[in-house]
C-alpha positions as a LaTeX table, in Angstrom:
\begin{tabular}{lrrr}
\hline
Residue & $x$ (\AA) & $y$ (\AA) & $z$ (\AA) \\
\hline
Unk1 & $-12.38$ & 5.22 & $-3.81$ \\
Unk2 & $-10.34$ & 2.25 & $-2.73$ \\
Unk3 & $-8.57$ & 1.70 & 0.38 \\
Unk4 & $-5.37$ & 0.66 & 1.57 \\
Unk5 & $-3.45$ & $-1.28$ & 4.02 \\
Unk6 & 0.03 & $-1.95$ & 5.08 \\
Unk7 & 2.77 & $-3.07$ & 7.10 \\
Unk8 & 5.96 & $-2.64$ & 8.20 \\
Unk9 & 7.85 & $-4.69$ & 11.05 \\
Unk10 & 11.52 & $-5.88$ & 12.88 \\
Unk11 & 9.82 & $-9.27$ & 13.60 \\
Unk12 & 7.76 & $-11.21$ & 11.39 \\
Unk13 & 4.45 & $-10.12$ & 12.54 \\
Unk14 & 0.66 & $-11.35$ & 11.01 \\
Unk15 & $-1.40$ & $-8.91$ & 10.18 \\
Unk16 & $-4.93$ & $-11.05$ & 10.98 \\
Unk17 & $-6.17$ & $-8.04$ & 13.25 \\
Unk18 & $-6.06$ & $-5.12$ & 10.79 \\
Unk19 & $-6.99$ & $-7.02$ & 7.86 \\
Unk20 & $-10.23$ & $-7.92$ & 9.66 \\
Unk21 & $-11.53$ & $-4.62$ & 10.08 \\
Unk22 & $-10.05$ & $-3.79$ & 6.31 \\
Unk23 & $-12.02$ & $-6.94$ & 5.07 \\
Unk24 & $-15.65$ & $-5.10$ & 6.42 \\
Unk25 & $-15.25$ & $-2.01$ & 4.34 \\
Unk26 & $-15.70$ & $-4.46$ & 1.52 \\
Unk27 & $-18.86$ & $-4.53$ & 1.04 \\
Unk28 & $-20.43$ & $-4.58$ & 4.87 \\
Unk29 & $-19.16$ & $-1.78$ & 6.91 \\
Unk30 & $-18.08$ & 0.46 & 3.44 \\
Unk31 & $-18.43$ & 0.05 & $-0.25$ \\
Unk32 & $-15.36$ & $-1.02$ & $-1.83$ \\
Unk33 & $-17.11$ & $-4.23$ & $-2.87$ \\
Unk34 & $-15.21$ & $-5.09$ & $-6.33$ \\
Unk35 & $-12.09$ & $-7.26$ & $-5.02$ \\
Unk36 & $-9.04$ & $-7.69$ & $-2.77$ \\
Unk37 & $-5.76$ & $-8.59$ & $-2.36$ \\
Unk38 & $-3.23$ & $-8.66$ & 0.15 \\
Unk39 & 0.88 & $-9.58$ & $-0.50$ \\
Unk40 & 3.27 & $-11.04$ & 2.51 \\
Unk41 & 6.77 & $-10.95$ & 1.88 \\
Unk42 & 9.01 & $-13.70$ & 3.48 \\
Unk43 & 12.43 & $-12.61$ & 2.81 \\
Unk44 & 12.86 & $-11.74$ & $-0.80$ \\
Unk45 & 9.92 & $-14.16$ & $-1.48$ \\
Unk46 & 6.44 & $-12.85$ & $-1.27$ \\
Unk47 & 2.55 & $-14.92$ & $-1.51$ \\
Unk48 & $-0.24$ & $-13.24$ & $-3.13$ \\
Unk49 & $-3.81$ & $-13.48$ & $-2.46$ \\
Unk50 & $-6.41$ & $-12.08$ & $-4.60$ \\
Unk51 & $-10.21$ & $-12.07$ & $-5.46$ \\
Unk52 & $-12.35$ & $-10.19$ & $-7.39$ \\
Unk53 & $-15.31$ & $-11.01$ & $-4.81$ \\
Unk54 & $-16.01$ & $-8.68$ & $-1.95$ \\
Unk55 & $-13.92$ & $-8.93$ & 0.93 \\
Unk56 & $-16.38$ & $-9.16$ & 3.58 \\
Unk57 & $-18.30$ & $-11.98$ & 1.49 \\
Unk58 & $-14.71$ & $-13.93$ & 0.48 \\
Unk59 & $-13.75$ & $-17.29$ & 1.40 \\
Unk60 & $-10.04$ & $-16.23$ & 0.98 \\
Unk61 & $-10.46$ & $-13.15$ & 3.05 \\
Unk62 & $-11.87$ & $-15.34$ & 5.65 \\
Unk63 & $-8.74$ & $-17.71$ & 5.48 \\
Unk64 & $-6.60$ & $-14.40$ & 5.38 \\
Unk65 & $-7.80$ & $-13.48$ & 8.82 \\
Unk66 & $-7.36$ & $-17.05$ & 10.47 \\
Unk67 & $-3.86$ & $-18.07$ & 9.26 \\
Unk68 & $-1.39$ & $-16.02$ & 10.70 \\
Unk69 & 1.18 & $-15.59$ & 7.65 \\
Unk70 & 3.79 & $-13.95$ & 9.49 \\
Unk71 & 6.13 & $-11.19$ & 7.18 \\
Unk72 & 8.00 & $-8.04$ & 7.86 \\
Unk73 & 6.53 & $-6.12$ & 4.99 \\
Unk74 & 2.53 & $-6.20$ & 3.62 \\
Unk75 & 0.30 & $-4.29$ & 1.24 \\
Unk76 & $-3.46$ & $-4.87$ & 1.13 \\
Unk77 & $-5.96$ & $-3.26$ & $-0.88$ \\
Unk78 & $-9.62$ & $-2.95$ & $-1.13$ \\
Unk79 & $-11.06$ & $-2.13$ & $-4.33$ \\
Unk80 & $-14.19$ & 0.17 & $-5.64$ \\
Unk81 & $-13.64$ & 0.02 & $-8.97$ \\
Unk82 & $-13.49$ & 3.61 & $-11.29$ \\
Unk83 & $-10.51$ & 2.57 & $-14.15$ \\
Unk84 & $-10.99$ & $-1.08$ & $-15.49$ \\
Unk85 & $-13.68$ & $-4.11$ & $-15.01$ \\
Unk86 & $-13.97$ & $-6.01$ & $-12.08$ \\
Unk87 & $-11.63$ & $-8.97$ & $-12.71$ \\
Unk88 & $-8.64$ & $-10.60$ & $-11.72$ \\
Unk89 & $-6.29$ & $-8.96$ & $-13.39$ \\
Unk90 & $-7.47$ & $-5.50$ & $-12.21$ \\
Unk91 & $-7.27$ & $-6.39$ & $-8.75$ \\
Unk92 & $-4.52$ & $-5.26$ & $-6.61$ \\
Unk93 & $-1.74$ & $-5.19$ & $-5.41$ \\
Unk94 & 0.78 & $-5.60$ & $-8.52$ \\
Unk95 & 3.95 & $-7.60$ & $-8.26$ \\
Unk96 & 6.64 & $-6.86$ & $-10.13$ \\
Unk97 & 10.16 & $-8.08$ & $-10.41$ \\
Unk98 & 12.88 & $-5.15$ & $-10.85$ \\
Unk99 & 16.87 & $-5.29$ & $-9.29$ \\
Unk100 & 16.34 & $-9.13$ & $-8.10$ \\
Unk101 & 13.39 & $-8.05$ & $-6.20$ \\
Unk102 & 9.64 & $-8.66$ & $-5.87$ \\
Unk103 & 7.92 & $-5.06$ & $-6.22$ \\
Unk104 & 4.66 & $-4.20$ & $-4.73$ \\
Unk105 & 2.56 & $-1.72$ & $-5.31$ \\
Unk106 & $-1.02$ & $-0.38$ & $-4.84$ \\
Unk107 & $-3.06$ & 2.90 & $-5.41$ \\
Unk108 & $-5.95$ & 4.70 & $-3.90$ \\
Unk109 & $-7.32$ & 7.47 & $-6.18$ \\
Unk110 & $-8.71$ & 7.69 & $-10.11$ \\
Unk111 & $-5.88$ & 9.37 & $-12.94$ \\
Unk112 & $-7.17$ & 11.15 & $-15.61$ \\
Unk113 & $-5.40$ & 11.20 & $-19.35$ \\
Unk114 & $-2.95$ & 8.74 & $-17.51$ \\
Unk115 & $-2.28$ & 6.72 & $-21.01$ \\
Unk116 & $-1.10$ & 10.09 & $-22.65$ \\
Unk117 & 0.46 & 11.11 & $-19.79$ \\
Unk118 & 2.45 & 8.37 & $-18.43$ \\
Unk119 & 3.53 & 6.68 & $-22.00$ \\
Unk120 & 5.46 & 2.81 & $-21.00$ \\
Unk121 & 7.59 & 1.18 & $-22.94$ \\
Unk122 & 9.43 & $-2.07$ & $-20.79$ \\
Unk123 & 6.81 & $-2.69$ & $-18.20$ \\
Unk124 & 3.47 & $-3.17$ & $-19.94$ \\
Unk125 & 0.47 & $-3.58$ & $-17.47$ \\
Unk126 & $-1.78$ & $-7.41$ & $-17.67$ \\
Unk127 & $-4.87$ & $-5.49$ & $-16.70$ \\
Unk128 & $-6.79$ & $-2.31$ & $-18.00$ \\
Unk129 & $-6.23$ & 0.15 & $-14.67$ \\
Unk130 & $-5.20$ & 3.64 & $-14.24$ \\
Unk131 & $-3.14$ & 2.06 & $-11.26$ \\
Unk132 & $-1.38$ & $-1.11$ & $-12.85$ \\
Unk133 & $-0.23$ & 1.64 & $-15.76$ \\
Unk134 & 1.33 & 4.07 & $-13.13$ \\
Unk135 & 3.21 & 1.25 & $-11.48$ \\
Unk136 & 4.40 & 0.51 & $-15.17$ \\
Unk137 & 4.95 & 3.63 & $-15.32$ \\
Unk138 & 7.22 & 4.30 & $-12.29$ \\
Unk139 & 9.02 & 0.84 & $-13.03$ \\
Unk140 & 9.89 & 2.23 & $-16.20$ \\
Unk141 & 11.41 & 5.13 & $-14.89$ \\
Unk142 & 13.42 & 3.52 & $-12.92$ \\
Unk143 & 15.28 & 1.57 & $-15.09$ \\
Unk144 & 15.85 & 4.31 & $-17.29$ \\
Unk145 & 16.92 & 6.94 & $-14.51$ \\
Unk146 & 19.12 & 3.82 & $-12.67$ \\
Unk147 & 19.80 & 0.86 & $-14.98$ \\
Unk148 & 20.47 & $-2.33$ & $-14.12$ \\
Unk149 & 21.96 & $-2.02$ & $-10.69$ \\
Unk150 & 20.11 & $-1.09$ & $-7.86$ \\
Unk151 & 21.37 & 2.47 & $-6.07$ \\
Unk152 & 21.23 & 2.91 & $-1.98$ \\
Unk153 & 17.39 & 2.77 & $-1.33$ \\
Unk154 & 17.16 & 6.65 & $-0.20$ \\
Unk155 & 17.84 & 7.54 & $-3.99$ \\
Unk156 & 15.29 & 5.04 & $-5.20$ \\
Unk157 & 12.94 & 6.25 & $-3.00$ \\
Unk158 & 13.29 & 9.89 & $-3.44$ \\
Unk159 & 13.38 & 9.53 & $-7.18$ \\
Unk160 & 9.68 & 7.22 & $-6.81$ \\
Unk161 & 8.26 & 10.51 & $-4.56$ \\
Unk162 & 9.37 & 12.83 & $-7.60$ \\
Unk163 & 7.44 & 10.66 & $-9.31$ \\
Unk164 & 3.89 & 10.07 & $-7.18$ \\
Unk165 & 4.11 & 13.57 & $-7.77$ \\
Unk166 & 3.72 & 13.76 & $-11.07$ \\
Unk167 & 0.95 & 10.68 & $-10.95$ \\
Unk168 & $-0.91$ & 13.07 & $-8.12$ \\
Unk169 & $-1.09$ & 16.11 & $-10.54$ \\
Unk170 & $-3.40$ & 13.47 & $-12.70$ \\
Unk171 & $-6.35$ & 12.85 & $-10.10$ \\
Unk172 & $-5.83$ & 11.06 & $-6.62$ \\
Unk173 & $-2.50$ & 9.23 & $-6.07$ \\
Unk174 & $-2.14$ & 7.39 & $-2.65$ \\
Unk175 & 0.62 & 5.34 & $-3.26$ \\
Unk176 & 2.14 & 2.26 & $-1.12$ \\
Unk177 & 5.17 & 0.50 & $-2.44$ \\
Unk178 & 7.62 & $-2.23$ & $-0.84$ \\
Unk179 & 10.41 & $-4.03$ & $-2.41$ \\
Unk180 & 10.01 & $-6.40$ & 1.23 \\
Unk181 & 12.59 & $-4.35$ & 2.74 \\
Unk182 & 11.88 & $-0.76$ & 2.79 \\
Unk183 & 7.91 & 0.14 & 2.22 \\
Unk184 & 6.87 & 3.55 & 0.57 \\
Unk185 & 3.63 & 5.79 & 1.13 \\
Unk186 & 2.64 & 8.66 & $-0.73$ \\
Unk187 & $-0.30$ & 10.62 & 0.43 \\
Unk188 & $-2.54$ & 12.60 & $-2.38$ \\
Unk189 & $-5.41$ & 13.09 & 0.05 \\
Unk190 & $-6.01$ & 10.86 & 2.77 \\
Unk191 & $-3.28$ & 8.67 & 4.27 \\
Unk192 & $-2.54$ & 7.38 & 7.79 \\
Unk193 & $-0.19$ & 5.68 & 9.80 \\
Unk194 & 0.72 & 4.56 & 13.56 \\
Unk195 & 3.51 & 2.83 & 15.07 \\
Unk196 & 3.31 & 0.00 & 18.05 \\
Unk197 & 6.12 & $-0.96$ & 20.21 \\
Unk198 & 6.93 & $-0.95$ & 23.96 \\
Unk199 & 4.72 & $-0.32$ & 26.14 \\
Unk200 & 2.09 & $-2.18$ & 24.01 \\
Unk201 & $-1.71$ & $-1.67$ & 25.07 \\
Unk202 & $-4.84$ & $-2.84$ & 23.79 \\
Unk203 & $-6.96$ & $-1.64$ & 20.27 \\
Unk204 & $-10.44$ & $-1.80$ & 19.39 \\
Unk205 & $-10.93$ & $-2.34$ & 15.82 \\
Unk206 & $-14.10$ & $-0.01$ & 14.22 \\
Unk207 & $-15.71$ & $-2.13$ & 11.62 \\
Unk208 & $-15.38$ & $-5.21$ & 13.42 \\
Unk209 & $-16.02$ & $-6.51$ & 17.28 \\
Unk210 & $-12.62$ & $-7.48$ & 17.97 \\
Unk211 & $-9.57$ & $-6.39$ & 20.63 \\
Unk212 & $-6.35$ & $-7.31$ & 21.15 \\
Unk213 & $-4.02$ & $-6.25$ & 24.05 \\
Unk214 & $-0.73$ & $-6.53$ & 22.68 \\
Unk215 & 1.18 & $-6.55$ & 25.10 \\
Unk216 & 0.31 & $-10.47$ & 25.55 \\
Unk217 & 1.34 & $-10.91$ & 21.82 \\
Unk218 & 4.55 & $-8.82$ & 21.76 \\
Unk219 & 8.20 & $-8.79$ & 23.23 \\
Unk220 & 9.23 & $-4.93$ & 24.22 \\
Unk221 & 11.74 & $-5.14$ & 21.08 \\
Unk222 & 8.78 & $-5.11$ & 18.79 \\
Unk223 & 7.94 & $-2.36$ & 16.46 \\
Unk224 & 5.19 & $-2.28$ & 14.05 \\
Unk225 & 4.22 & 0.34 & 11.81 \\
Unk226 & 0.72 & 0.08 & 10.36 \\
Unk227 & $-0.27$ & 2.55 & 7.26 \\
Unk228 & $-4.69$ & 2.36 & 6.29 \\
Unk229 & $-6.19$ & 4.74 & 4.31 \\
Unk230 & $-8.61$ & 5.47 & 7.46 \\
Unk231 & $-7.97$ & 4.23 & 10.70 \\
Unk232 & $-8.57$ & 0.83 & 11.37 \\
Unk233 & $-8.98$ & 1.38 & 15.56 \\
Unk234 & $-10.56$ & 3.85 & 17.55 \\
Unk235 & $-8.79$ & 3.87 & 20.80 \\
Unk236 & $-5.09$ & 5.10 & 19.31 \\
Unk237 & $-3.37$ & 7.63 & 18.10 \\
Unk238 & $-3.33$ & 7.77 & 14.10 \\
Unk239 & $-1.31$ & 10.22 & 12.40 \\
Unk240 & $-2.72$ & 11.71 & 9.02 \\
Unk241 & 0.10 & 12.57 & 6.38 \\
Unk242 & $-0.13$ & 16.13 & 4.64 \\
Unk243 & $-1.10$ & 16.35 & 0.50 \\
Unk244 & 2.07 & 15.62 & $-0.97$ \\
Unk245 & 4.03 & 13.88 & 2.24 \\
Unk246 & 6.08 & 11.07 & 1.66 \\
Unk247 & 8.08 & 8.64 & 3.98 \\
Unk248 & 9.78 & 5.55 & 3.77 \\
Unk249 & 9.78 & 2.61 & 6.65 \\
Unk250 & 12.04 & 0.12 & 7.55 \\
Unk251 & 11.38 & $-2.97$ & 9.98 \\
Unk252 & 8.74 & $-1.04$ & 11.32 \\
Unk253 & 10.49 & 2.81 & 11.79 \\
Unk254 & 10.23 & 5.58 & 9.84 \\
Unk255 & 13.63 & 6.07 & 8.13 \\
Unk256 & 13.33 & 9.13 & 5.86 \\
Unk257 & 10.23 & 11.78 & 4.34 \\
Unk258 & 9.62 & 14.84 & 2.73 \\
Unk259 & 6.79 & 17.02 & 1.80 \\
Unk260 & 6.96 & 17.08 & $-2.22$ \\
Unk261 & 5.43 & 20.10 & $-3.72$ \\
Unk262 & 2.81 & 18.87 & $-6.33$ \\
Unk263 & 2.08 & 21.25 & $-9.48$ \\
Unk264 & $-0.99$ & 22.16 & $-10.61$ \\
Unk265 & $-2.46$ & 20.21 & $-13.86$ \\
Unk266 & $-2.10$ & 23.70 & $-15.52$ \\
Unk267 & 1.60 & 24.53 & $-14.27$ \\
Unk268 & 3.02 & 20.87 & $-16.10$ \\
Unk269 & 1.71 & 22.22 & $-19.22$ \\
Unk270 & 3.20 & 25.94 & $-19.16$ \\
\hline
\end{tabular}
């Protein structure tokens, strides 16, 4: 299984701490070992960074977790690879444009039948994954369920957890999405998040020998929601999301969920 990382914040934060514990769980600490990537929006902009080498052996990794690329929105991913060859083009996360926006997505988990299941026909994946194709997927739907114009971002979002649910019923689906503004996660199995803001204290990462107190890096208006597949520190308090939760984050505060009930593989097909 792969894992994920992201971030949502009311000040343009880095994310250099948590991406250096992520970056040992490829291919040191854990064995997601077949590529990376990590996107940083900067207003409706957003840089890319990708390699199909480990993380923990990566050049670009390394420069990942010295330059302090400051955004309000960020999706990482580490990859063990199940759907697709290690490459490039397989590695996530996906961009997308859609409404005037940059779209982001990545996926933890392994769909089964997902070309039958999830036929495309506007958004047509580069790569070979189960994941790009479910992003196609979902991209698809939205144009057809919305158009051209982009509705208020609590029917978008809604709609795209109607939707994980339907991925989830093939296999695993954690699901992160951002458009730079609002960020989406969808937990299938194993999701967690915490938020940071006033009064800030220090955290330990776990794969890595490194603390920060962050109260020396912050201002007490500072929020900062972080979302990992596992948790990334072992001295706070991470919540895990239920099988079939969804919520939605804005500048760093949860804004909206819902538990979605998922159907069984057998119930679709009644």
């Amino acid at each position: 299984m792969c894992e994920l990382l992201a971030m949502s914040a009311n000040v343009p934060t880095d994310i250099c701490f948590s991406f250096s514990g992520l970056m040992q769980r490829g291919g040191n600490t854990g064995p997601h070992s077949d590529g990376w990537g990590v996107t940083f929006y900067e207003g409706k902009g957003c840089r890319s960074f990708k390699d199909p080498m480990p993380s923990a052996h990566s050049p670009i990794a390394e420069l990942v977790t010295k330059y302090p690329m400051k955004s309000e929105a960020v999706i990482c991913h580490i990859r063990q690879a199940n759907s697709g060859e290690v490459c490039l083009e397989n590695t996530h996360p996906f961009v997308r444009q859609m409404w005037g926006r940059n779209w982001t997505y990545a996926h933890n988990g392994q769909l089964k039948d997902f070309e039958r299941e999830l036929p495309i026909e506007f958004h047509l994946p580069i790569g070979t994954t189960d994941s790009e194709h479910a992003f196609c997927w979902i991209l698809d739907q939205l144009h057809l369920e919305f158009g051209t114009k982009e509705v208020e971002a609590k029917h978008i979002f809604t709609f795209i957890a109607s939707l994980a649910a339907k991925i989830d019923v093939l296999g695993v689906a954690n699901i992160i999405i951002t458009n730079g503004e609002y960020l989406f996660a969808y937990c299938s199995n194993n999701l967690h998040w915490l938020t940071r803001k006033a009064p800030f204290g220090q955290a330990s990462l776990i794969d890595a020998e490194m603390a920060v107190d962050f109260q020396k890096e912050t201002t007490s208006n500072d929020i900062v929601t972080v979302i990992a597949t596992k948790p990334l520190t072992d001295n706070e308090t991470w919540h895990k999301m239920q099988a079939g939760q969804w919520q939605l984050f804005c500048l760093g505060e949860l804004v909206f969920g819902d538990l979605v009930q998922v159907q069984t593989a057998q119930e679709t097909h009644v």
